[in-house]
C-alpha positions, 0 to 999 in steps of 0.5 A: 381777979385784982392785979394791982392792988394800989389802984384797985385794978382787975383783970377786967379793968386792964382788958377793957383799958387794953381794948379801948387802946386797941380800937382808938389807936393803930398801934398803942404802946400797951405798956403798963403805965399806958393801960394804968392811964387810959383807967385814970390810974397811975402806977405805985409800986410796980409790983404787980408789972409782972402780972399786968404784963401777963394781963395785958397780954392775954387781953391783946390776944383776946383782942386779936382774935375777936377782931378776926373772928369779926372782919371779913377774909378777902377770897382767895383767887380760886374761891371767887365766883366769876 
């Protein structure tokens, strides 16, 4: 699906920006104008923010998930075998 419309954007681009933000950087500002710039874009007439936001969102949920589904839980206490 194309989110902006100026720069030729989709969904899929914003979620890759979004999970190259989230796996070079801590805690990235994933504001529109920072996922635009990670694509090489900038932001032209604003009117697809709202869909953007939405899109960025949903991409850092999935993000989320997968990255716990991927890392290891530390045993409680109770489940350690000793």
């Amino acid at each position: 699906m194309i989110v902006c419309h100026c720069n030729r954007l989709t969904a899929n681009d914003i979620g890759d920006a979004v999970e190259c933000l989230k796996s070079n950087c801590a805690n990235p500002d994933l504001c529109p104008d920072n996922v635009y710039g990670e694509l090489g874009a900038c932001p032209r007439c604003c009117n697809c923010f709202p869909l953007a936001e939405a899109t960025i969102r949903e991409a850092e949920l999935r993000f989320i998930s997968k990255s716990q589904l991927t890392s290891p839980t530390p045993l409680s206490a109770e489940n350690r075998i000793s």
